[in-house]
SEVO-45386 format. One record per residue (C-alpha): x, y, z; residue in one letter. Coordinates in Angstrom, 1 decimal. Each point is the difference from the previous one (the first is absolute). Example, Ala and Ser with C-alpha at 12.3 -4.5 7.8 and 13.67 -1.06 7.14 Angstrom:
2
PT       x       y       z  residu
PT    12.3    -4.5     7.8       a
PT     1.4     3.4    -0.7       s
//
This chain:
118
PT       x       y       z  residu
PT    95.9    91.1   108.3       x
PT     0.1     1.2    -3.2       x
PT     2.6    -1.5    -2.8       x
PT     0.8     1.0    -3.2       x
PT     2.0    -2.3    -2.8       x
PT     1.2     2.0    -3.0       x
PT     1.3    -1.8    -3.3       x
PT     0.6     0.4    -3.4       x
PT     3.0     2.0    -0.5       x
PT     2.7    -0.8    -2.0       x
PT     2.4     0.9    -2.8       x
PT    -1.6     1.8    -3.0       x
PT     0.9     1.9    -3.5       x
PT    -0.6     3.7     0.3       x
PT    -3.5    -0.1    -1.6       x
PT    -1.4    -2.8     1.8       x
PT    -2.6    -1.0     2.1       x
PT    -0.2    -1.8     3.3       x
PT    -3.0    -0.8     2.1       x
PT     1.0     0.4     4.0       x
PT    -2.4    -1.4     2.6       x
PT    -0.9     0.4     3.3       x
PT    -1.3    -2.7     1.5       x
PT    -1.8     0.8     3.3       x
PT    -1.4    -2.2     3.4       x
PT    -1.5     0.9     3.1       x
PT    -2.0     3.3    -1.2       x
PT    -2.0     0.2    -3.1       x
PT     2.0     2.2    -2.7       x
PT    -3.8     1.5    -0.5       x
PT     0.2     1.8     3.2       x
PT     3.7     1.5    -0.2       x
PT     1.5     2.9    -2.2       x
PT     2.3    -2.1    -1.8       x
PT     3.4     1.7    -1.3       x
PT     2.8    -1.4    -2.3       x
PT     3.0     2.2     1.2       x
PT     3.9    -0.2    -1.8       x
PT     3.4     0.4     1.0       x
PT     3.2    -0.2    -1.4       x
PT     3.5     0.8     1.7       x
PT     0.5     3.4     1.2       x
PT    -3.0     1.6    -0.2       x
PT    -3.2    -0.3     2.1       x
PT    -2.9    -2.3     0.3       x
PT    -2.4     1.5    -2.9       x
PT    -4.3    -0.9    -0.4       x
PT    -0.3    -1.2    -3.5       x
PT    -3.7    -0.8     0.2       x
PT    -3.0    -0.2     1.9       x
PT    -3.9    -1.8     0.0       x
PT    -2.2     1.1     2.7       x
PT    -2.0    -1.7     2.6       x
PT    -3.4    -0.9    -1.2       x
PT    -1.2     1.8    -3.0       x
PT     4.3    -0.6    -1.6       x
PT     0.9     3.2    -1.1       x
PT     3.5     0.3    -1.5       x
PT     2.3     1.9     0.5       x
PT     3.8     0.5    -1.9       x
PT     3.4     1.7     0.2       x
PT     0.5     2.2    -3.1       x
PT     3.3    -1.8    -0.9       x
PT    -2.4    -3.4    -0.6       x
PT    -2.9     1.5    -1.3       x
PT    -2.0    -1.3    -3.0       x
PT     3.4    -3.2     0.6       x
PT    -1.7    -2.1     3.4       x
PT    -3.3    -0.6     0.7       x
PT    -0.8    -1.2     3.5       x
PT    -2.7    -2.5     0.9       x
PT    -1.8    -2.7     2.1       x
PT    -1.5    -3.1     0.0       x
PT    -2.4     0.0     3.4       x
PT    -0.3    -3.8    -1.0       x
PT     3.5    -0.9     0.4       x
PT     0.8     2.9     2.5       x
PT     3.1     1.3    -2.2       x
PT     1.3     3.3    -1.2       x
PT     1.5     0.4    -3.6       x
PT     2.5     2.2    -1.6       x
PT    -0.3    -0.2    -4.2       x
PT     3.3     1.9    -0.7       x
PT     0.2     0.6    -3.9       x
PT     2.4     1.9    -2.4       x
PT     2.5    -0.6     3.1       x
PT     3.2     2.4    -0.1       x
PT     3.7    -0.5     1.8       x
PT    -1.3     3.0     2.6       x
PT    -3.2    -2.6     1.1       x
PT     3.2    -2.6     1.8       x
PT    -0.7    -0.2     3.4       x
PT    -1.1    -2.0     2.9       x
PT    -3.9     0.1    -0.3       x
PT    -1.9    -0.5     3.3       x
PT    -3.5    -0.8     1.0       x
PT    -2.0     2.1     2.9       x
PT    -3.4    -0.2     1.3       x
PT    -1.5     2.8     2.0       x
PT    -2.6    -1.3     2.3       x
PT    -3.7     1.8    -0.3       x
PT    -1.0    -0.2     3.3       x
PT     3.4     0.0     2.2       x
PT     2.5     2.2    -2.3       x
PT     2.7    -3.3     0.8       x
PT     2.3     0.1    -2.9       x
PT     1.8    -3.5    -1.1       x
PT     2.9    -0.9    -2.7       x
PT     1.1    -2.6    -1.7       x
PT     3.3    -1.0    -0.9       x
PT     0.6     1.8    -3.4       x
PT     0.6    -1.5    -3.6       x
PT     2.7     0.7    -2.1       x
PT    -0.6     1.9    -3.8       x
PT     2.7     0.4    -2.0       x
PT    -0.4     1.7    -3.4       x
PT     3.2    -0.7    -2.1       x
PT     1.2    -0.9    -3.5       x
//
């Protein structure tokens, strides 16, 4: 069973930065397409980022490019979002998914709240 613990979200100035993470056990992060997904009310679930199995390409939405920057730590099995230059438009529920390499299982976590606001 594979669980997924996502923090680091908060209230923040337009223009800030916050570091989420994705905290992962029972699968190593290594071996899973790991994608940082938003969303906010009304609208649907969107894929802000992703980093590859193995080799870690990444991957970005055009609305956060050259902003985020996704990345792991195979040491501590976690997944990070670096969210810079944030804007009121990046509020949202930010969630945590790991695509399985060899089985195609998908699992969530629970979500973390960004808020962007002066």
């Amino acid at each position: 069973q594979v669980q997924l613990v996502e923090s680091g979200g908060g209230l923040v100035e337009p223009g800030g930065s916050l570091r989420l993470s994705c905290a992962a056990s029972g699968y190593a992060v290594s071996r899973c397409a790991m994608r940082w997904y938003r969303q906010s009310p009304g609208k649907e679930r969107e894929l802000v980022a992703q980093i590859t199995s193995g080799g870690g390409s990444t991957n970005y939405a055009d609305s956060v490019k050259g902003r985020f920057t996704i990345s792991r730590d195979n040491a501590k099995n976690t997944v990070y979002l670096q969210m810079n230059s944030l804007k009121p438009e990046d509020t949202a529920v930010y969630y945590c998914n790991a695509l399985l390499d060899y089985s195609g299982e998908s699992y969530w976590g629970q979500g973390t709240q960004v808020t962007v606001s002066s």
